[in-house]
Backbone as a printed PyTorch tensor [residue, N CA C, xyz], in Angstrom:
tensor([[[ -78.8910,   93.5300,   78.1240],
         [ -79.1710,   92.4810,   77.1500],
         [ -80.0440,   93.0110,   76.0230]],

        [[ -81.2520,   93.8280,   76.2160],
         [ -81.9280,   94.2760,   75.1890],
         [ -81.0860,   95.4360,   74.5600]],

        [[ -80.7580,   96.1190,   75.2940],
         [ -79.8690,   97.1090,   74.3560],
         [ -78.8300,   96.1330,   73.1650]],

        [[ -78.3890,   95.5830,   73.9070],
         [ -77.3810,   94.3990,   72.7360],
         [ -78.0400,   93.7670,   71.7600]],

        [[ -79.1350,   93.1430,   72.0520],
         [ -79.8820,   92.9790,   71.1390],
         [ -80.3780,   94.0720,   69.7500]],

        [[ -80.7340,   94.9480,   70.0360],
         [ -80.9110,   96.4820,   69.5890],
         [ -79.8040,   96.2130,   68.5590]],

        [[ -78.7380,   96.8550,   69.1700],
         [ -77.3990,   97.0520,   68.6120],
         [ -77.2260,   95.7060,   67.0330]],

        [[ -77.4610,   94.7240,   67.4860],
         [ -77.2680,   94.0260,   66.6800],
         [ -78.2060,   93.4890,   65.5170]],

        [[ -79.6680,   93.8450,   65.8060],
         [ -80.7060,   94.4360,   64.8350],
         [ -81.1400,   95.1830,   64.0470]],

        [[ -80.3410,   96.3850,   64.4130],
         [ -81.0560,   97.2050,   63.6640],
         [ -80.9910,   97.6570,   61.9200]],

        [[ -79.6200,   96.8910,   61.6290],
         [ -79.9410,   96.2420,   60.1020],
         [ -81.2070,   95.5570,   59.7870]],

        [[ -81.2800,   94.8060,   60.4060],
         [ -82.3760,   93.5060,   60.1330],
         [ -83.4470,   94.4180,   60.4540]],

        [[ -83.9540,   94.7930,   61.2770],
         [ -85.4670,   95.5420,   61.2500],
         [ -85.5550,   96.0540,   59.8200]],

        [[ -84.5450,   97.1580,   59.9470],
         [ -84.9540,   97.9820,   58.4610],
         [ -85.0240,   97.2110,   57.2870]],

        [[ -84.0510,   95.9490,   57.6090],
         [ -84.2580,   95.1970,   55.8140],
         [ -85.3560,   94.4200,   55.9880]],

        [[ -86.1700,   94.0020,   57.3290],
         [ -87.0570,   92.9730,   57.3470],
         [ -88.6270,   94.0300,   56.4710]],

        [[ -88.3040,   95.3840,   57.3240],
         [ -89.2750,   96.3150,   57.0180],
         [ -88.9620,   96.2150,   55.8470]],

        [[ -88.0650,   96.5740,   55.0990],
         [ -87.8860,   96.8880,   53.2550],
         [ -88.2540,   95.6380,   52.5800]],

        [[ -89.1570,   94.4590,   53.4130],
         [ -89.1450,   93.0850,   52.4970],
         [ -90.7260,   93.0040,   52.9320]],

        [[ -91.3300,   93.4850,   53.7160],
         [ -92.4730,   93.7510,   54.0200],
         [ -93.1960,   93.5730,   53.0480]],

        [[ -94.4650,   92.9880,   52.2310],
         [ -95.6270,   93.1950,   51.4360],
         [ -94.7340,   92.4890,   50.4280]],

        [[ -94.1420,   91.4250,   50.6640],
         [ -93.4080,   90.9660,   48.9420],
         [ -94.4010,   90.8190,   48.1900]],

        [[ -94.0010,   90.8410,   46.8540],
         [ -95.1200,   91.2730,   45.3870],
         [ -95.2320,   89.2840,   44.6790]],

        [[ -96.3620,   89.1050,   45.5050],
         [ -96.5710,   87.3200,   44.7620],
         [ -96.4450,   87.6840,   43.2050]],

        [[ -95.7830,   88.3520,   42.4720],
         [ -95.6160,   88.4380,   40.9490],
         [ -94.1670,   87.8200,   40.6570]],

        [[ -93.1020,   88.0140,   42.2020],
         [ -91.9120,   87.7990,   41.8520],
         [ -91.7710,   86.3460,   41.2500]],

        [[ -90.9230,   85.7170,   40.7870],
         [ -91.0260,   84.0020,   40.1880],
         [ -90.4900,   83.3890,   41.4580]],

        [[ -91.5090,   82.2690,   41.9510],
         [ -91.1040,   81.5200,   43.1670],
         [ -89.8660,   81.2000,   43.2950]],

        [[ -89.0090,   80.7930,   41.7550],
         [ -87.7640,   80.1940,   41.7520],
         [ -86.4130,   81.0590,   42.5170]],

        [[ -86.7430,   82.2620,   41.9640],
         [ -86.2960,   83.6320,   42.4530],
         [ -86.4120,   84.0930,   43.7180]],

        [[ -87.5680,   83.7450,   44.5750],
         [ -87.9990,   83.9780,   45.7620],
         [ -86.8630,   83.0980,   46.4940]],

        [[ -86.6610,   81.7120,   46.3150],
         [ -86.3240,   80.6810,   47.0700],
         [ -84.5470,   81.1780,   46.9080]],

        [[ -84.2520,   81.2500,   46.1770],
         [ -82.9610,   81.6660,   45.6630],
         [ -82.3880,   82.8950,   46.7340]],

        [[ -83.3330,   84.1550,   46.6570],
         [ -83.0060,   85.0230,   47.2410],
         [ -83.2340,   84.5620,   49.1730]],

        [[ -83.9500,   83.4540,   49.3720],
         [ -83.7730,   83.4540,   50.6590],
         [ -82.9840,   82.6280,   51.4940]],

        [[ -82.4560,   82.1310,   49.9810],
         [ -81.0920,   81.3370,   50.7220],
         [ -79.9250,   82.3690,   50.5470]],

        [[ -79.8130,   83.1670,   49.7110],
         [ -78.7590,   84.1110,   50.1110],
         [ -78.9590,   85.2550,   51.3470]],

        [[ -80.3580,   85.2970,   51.5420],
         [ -80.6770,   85.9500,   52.8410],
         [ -80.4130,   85.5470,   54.1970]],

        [[ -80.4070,   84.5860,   54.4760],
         [ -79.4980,   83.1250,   55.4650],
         [ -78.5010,   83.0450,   55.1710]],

        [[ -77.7200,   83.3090,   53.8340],
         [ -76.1420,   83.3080,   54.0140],
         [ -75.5170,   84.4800,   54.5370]],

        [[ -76.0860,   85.7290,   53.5960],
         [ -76.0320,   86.8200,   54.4570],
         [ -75.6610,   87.1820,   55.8820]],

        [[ -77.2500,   86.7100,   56.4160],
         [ -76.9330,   86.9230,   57.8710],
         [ -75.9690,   86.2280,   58.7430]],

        [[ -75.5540,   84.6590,   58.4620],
         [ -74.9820,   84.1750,   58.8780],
         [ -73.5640,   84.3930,   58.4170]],

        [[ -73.0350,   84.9950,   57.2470],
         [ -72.1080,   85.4060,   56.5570],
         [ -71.2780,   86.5360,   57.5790]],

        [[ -72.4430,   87.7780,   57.6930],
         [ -72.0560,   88.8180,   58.8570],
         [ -71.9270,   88.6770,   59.9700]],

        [[ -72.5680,   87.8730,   60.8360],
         [ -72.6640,   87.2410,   61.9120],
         [ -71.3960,   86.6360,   62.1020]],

        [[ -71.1720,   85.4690,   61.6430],
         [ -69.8380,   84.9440,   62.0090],
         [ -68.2380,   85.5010,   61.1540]],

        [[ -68.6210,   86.6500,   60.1100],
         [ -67.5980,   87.0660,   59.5040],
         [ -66.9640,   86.3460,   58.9720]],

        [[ -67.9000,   85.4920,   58.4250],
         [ -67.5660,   84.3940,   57.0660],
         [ -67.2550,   84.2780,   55.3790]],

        [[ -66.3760,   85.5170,   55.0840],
         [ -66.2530,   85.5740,   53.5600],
         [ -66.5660,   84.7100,   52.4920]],

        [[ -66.7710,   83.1410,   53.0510],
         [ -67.1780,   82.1480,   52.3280],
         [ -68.5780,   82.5350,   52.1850]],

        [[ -69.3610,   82.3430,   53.5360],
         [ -71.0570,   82.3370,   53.1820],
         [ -71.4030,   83.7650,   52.4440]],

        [[ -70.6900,   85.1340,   52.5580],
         [ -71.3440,   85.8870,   51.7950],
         [ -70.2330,   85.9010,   50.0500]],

        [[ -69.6530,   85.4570,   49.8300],
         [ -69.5480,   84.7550,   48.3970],
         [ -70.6970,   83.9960,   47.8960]],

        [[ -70.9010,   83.1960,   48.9150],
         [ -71.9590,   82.3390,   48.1900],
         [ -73.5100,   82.9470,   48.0990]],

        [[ -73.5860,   83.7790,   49.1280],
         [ -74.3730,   84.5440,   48.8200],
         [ -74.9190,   85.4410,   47.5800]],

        [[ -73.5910,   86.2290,   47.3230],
         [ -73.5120,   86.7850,   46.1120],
         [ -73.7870,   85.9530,   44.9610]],

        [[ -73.5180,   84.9180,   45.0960],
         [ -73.6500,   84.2140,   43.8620],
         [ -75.1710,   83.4020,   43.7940]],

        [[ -75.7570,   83.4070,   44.9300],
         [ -77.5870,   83.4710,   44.8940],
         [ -77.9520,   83.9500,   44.4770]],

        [[ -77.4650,   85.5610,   45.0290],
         [ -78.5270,   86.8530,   44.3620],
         [ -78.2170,   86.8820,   43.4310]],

        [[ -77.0320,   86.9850,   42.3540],
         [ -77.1770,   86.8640,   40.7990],
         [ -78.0170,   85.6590,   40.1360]],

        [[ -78.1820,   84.7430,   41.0480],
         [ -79.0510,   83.4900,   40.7380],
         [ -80.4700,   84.2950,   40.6650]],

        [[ -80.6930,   84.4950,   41.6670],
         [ -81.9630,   85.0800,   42.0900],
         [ -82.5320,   86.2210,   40.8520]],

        [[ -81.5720,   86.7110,   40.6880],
         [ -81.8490,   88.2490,   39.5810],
         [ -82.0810,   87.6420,   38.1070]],

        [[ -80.9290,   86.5700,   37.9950],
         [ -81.2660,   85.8460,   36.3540],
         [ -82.5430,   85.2430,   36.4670]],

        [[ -83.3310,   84.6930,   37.4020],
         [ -84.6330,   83.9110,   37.7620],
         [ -85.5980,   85.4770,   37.2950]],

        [[ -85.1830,   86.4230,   38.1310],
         [ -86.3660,   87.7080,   38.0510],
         [ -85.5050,   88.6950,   38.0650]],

        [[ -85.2980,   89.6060,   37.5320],
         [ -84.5950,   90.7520,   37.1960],
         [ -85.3470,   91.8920,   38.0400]],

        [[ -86.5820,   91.8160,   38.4120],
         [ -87.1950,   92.4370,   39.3190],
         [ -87.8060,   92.1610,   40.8060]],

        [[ -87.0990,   91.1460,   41.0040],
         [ -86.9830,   91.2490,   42.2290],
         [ -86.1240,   91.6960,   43.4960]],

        [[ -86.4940,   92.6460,   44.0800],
         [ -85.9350,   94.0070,   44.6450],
         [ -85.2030,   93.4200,   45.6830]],

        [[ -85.8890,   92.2800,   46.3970],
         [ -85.3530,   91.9000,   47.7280],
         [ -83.7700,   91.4100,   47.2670]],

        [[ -83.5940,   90.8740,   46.1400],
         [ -82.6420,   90.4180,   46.0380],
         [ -81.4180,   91.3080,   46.0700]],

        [[ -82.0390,   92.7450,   45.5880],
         [ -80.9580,   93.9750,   45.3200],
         [ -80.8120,   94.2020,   46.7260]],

        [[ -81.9540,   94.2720,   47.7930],
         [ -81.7280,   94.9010,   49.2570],
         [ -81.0070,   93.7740,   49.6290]],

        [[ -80.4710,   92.4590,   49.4980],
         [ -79.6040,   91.5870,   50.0740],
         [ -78.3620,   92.3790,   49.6090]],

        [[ -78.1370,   92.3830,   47.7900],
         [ -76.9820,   92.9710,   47.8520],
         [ -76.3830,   94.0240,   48.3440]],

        [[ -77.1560,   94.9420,   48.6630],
         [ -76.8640,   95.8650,   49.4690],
         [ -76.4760,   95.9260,   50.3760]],

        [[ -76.7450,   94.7870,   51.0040],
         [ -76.6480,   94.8950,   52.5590],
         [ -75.3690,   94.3160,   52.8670]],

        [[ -74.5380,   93.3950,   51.8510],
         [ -73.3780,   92.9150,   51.6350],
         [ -72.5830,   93.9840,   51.4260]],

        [[ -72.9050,   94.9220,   50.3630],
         [ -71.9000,   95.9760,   50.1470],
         [ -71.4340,   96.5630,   51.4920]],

        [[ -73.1910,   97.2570,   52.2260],
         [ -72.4020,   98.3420,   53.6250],
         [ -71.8720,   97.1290,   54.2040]],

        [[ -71.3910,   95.9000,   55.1260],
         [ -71.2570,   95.3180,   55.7480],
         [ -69.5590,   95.2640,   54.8200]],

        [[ -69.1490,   94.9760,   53.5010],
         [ -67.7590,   95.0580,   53.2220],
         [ -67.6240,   97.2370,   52.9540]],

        [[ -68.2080,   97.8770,   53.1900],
         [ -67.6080,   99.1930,   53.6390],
         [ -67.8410,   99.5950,   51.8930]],

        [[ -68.6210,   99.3150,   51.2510],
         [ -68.6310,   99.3970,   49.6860],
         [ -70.1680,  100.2950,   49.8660]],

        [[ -70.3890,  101.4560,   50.2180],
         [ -71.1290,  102.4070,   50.5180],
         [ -72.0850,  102.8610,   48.9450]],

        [[ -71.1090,  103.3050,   47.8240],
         [ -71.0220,  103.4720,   46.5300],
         [ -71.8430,  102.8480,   45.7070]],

        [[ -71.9670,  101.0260,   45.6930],
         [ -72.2150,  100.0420,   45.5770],
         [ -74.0480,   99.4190,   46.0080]],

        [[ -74.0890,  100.1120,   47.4660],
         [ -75.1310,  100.0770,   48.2500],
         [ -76.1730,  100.6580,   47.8380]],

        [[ -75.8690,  102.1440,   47.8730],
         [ -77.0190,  103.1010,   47.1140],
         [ -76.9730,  102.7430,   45.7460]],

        [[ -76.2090,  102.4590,   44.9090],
         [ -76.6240,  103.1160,   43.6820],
         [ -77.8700,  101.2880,   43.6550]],

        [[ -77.5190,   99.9560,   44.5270],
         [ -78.1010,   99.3920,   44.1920],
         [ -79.4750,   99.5490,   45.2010]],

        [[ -79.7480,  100.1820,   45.9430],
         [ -80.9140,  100.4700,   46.5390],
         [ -81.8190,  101.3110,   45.9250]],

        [[ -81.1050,  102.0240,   45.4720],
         [ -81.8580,  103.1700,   44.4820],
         [ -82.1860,  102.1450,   42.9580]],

        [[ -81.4320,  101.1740,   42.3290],
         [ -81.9840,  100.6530,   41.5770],
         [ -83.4610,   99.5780,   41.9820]],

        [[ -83.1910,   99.4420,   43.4020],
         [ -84.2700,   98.4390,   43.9250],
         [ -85.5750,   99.3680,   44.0910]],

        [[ -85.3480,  100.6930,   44.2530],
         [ -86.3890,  101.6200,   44.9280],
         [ -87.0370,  102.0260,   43.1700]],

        [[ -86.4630,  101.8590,   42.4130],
         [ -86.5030,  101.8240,   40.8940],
         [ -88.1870,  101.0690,   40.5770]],

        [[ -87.4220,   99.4470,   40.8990],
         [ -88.1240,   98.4660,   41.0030],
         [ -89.8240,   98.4210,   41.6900]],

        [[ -88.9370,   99.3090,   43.4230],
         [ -90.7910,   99.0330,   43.8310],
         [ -90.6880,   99.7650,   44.6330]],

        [[ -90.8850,  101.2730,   44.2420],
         [ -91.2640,  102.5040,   44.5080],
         [ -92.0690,  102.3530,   46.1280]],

        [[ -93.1010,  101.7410,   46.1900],
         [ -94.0420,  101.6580,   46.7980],
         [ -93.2630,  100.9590,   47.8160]],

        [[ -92.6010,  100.5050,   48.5340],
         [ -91.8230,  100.1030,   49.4260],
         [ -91.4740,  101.1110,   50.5230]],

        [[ -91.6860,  100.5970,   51.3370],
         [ -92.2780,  101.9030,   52.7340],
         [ -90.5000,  102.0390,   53.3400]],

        [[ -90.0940,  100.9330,   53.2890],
         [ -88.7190,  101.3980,   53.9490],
         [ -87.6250,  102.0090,   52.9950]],

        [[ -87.7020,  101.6450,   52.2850],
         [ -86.5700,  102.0060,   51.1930],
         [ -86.1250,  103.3180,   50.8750]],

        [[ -87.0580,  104.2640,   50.8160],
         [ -86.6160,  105.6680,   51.1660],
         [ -85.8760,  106.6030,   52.1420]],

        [[ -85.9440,  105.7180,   53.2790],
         [ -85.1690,  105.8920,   54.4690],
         [ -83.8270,  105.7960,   54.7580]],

        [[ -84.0620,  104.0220,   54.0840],
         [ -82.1620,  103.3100,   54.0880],
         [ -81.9120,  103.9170,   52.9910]],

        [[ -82.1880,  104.8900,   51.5240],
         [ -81.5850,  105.5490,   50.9380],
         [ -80.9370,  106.9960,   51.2930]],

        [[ -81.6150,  107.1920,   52.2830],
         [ -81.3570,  108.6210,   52.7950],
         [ -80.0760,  108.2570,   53.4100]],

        [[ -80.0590,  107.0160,   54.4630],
         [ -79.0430,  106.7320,   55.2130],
         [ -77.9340,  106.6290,   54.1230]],

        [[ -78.0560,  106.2190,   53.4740],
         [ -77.1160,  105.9160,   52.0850],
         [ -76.4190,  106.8800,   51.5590]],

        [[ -77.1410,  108.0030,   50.9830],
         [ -76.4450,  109.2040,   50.7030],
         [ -76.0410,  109.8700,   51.6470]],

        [[ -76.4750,  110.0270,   53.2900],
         [ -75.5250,  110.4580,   54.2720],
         [ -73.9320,  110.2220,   54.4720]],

        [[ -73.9870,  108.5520,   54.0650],
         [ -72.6430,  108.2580,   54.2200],
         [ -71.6510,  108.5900,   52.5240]],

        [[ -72.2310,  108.5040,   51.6520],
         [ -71.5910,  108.8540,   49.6880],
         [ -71.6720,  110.4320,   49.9760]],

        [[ -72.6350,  110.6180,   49.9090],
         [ -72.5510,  112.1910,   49.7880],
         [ -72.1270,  113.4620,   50.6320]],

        [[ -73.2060,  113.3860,   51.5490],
         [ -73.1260,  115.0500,   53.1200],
         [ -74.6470,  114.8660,   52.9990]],

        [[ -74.1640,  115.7710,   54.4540],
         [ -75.0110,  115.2570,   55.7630],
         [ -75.9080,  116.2440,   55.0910]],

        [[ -75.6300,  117.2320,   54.2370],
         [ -76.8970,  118.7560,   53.4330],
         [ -77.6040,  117.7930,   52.7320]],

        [[ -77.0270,  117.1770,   51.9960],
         [ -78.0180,  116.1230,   51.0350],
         [ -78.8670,  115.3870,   51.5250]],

        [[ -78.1410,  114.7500,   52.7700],
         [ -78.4210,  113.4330,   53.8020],
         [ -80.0770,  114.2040,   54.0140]],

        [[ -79.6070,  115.7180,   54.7920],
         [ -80.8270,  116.3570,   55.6270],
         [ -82.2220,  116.4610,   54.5740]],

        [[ -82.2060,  116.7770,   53.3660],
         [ -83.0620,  117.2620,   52.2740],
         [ -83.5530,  115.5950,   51.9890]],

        [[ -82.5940,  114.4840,   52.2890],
         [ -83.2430,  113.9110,   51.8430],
         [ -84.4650,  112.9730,   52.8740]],

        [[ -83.6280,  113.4370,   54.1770],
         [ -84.5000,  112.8130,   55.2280],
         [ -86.2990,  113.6720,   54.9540]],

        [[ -85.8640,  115.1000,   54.8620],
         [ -87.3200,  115.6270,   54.7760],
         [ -88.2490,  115.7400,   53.9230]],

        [[ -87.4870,  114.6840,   52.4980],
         [ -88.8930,  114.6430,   51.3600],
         [ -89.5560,  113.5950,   51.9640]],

        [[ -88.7240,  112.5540,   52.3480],
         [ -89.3800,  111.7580,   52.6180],
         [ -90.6060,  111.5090,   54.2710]],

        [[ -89.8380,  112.3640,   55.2990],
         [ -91.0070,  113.1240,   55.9890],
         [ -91.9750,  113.2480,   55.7690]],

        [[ -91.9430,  114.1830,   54.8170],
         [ -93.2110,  115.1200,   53.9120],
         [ -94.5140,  114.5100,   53.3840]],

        [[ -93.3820,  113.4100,   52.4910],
         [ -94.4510,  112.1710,   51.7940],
         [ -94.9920,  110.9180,   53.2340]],

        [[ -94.2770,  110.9650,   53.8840],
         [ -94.7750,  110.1340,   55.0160],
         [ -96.2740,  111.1040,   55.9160]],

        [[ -96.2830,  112.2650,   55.8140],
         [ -97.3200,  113.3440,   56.5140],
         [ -98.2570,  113.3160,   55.3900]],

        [[ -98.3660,  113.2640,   54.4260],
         [ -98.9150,  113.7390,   52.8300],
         [ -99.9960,  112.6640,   53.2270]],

        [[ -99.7110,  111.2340,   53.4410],
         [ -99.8580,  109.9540,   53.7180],
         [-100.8180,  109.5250,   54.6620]],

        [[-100.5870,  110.3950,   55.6400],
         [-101.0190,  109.5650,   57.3060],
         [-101.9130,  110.5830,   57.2970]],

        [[-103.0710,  109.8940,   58.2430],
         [-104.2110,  110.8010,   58.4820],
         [-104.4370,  110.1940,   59.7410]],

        [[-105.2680,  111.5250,   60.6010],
         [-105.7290,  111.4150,   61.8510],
         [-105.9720,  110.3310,   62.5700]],

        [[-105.0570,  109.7890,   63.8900],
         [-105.9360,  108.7820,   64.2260],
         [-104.6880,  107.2530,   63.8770]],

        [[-104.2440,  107.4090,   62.8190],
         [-103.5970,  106.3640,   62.1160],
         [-102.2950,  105.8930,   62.7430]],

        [[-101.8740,  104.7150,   62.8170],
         [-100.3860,  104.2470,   63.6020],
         [ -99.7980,  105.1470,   63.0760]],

        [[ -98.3930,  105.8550,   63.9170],
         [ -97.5240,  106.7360,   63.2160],
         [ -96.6350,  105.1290,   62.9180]],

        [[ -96.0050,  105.1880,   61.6760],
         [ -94.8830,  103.8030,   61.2920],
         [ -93.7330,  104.6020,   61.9640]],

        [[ -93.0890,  103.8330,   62.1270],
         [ -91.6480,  104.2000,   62.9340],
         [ -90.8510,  104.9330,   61.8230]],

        [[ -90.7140,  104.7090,   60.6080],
         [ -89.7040,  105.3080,   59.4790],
         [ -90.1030,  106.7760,   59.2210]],

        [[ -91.9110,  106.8370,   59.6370],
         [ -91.8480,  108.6020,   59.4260],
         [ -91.2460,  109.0580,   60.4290]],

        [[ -91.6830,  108.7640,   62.1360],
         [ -90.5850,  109.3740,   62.5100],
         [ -89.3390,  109.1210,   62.6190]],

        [[ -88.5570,  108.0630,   62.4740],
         [ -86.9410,  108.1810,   62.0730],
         [ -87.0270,  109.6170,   61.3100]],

        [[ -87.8000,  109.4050,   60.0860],
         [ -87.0940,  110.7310,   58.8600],
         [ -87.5820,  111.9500,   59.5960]],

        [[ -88.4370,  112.2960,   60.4390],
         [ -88.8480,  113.7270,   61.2610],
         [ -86.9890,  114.0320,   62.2460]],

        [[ -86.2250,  112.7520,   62.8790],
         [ -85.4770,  113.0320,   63.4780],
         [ -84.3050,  113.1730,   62.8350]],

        [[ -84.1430,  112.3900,   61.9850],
         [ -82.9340,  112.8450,   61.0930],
         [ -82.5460,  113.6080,   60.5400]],

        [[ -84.0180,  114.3220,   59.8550],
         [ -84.1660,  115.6870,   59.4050],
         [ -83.9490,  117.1360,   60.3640]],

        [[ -83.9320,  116.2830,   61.4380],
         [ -83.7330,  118.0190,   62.7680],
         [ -85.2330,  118.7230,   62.5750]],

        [[ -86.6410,  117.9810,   62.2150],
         [ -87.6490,  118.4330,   61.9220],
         [ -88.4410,  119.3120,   62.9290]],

        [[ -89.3340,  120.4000,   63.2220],
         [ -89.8570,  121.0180,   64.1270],
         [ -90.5680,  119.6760,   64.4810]],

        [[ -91.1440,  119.2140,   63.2700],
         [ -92.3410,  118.2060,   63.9300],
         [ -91.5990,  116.3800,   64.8660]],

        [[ -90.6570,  116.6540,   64.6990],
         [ -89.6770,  115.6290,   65.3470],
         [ -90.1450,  115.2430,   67.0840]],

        [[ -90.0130,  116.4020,   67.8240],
         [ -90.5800,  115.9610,   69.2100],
         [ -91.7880,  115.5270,   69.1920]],

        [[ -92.6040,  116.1510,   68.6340],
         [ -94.0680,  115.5440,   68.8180],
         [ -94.1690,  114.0540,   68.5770]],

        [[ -94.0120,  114.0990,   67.1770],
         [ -94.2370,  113.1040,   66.4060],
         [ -92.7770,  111.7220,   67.7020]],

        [[ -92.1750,  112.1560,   67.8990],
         [ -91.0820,  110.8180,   69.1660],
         [ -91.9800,  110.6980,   69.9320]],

        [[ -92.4120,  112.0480,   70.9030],
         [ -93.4630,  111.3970,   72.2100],
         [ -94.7680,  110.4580,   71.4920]],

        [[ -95.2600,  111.1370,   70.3100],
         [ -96.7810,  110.1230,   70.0970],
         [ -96.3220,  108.6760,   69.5230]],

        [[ -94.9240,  108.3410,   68.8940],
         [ -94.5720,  107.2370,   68.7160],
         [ -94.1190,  106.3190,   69.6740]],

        [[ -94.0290,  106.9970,   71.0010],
         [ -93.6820,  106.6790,   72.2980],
         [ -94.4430,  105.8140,   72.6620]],

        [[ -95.3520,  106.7850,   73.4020],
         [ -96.9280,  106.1710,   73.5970],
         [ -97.8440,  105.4240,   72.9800]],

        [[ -97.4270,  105.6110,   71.5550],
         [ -98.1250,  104.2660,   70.8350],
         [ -97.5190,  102.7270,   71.2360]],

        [[ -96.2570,  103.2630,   70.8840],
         [ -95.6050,  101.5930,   71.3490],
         [ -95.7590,  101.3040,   72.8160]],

        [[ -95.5870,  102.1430,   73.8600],
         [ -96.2560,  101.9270,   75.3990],
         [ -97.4030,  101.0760,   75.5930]],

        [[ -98.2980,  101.9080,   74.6810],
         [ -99.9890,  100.5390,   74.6540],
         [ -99.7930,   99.4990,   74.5390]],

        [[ -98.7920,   99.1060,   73.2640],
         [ -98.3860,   97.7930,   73.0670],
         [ -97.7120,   96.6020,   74.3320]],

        [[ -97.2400,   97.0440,   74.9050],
         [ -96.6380,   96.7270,   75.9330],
         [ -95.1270,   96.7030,   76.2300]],

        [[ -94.6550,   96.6400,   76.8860],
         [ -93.0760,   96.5940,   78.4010],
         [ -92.1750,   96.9990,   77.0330]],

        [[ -91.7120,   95.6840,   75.8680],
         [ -90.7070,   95.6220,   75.5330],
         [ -90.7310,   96.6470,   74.3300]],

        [[ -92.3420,   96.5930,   73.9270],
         [ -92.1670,   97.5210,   72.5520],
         [ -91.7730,   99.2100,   72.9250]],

        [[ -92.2150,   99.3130,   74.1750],
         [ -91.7140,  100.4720,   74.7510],
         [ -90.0670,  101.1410,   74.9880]],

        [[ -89.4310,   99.3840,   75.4800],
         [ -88.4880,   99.8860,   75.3290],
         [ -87.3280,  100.1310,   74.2170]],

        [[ -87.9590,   99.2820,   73.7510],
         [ -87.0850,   99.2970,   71.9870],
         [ -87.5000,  100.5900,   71.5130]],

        [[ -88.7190,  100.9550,   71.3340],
         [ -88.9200,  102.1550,   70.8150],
         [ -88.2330,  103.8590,   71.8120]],

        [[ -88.0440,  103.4380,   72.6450],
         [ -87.4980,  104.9350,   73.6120],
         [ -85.5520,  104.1910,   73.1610]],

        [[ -85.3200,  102.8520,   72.4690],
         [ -83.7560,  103.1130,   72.4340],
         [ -83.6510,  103.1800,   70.9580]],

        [[ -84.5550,  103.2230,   70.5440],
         [ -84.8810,  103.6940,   68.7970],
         [ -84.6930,  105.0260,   68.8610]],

        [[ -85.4430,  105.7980,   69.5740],
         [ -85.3660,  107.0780,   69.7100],
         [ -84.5100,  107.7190,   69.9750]],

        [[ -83.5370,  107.4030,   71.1800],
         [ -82.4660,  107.8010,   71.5500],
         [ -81.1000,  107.8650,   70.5810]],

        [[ -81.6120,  106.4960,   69.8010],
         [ -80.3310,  106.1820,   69.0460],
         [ -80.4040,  107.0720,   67.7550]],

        [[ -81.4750,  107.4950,   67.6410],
         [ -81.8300,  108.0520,   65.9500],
         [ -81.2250,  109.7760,   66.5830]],

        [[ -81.4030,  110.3090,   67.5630],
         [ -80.9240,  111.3150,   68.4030],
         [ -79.8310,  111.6010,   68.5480]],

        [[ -79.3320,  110.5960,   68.7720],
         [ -77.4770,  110.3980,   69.0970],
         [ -76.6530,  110.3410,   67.6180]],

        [[ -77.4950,  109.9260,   66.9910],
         [ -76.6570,  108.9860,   65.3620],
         [ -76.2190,  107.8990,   65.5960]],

        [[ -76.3100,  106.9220,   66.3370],
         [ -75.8260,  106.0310,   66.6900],
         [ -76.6170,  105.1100,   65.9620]],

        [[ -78.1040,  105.5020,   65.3020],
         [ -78.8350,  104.4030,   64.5970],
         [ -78.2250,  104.3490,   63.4610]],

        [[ -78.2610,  105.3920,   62.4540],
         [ -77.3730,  105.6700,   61.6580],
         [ -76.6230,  104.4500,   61.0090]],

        [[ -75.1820,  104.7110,   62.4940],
         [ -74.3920,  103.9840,   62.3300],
         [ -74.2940,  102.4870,   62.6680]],

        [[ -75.3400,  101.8510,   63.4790],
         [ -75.4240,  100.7460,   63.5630],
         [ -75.6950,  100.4210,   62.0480]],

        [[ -76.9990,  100.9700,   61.6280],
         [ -77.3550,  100.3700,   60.4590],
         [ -76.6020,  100.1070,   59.1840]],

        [[ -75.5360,  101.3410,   59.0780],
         [ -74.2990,  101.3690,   58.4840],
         [ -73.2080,  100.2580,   58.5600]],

        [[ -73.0800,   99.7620,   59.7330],
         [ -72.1060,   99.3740,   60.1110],
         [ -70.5800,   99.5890,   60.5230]],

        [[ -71.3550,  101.0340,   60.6850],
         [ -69.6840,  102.1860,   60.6250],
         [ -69.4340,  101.9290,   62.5590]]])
């Protein structure tokens, strides 16, 4: 049951993570807009409803004429594109969202995933390890490891990859039973490629 669960999350973690710290600058009108296409979305993919993610689409252009900079609205569209297999579409609009708000802790990640699937896996790898890099540049002694540095340590085939899995292990262990186990099928799956491709939808 938790593995299934897993399986069917792990879009949503990463986009919940990429919506993390929203910027109270966005226009409320815009906010509300984009979170009704965020509910169509999910429920759009979920039941494989071409109606609700039409209407979706037609939020987030709501949403974008309200604020032209609001990013979440681009990571909805995105998330419509990989889900209709429009890969092309995805990045170039994630990368316009990562445009937007740089400072966004997940977004560098699901771009990497992005150019894995447009580009090769050489690009994919270079791009998992800038962002590594800047995730180590970052963290100091002592500090939660976030789960996205190590995703990018494993994706990258990084030396620092084992370490950095066991101490992300054991961090989530403290936490308790379940965060443990999500995090050892996080791990496994980022290992296998199987996260990858959940998140893909391939």
């Amino acid at each position: 049951m938790l593995r299934k669960l897993f399986f069917v999350i792990s879009l949503t973690i990463l986009l919940t993570a990429c919506q993390e710290g929203r910027d109270n600058d966005i226009a409320s009108d815009s906010i509300e807009l984009q979170r009704k296409a965020n509910e169509e979305t999910a429920l759009g993919i979920a039941e494989g409803n071409n109606e609700r993610l039409e209407k979706a689409k037609i939020l987030i252009e709501q949403s974008l004429e309200a604020d032209p900079g609001n990013h979440f609205a681009l990571i909805n569209r995105a998330q419509i594109a990989i889900y209709q297999g429009n890969y092309e579409l995805a990045l170039s609009t994630v990368e316009q969202a990562y445009d937007i708000a740089p400072s966004n802790d997940s977004l560098p990640l699901f771009r990497c995933m992005l150019i894995e699937e447009v580009e090769s896996n050489e690009s994919a790898r270079e791009c998992y390890s800038t962002v590594e890099a800047s995730y180590a540049e970052l963290h100091e002694a002592g500090e939660e490891i976030p789960a996205n540095w190590m995703s990018a340590a494993i994706l990258a085939d990084s030396h620092a990859a084992p370490e950095l899995a066991e101490a992300y292990l054991e961090q989530e262990k403290a936490k308790g039973k379940m965060e443990a186990e999500i995090a050892e099928m996080t791990i496994e799956s980022l290992q296998d490629g199987s996260y990858v491709d959940q998140v893909l939808m391939r």
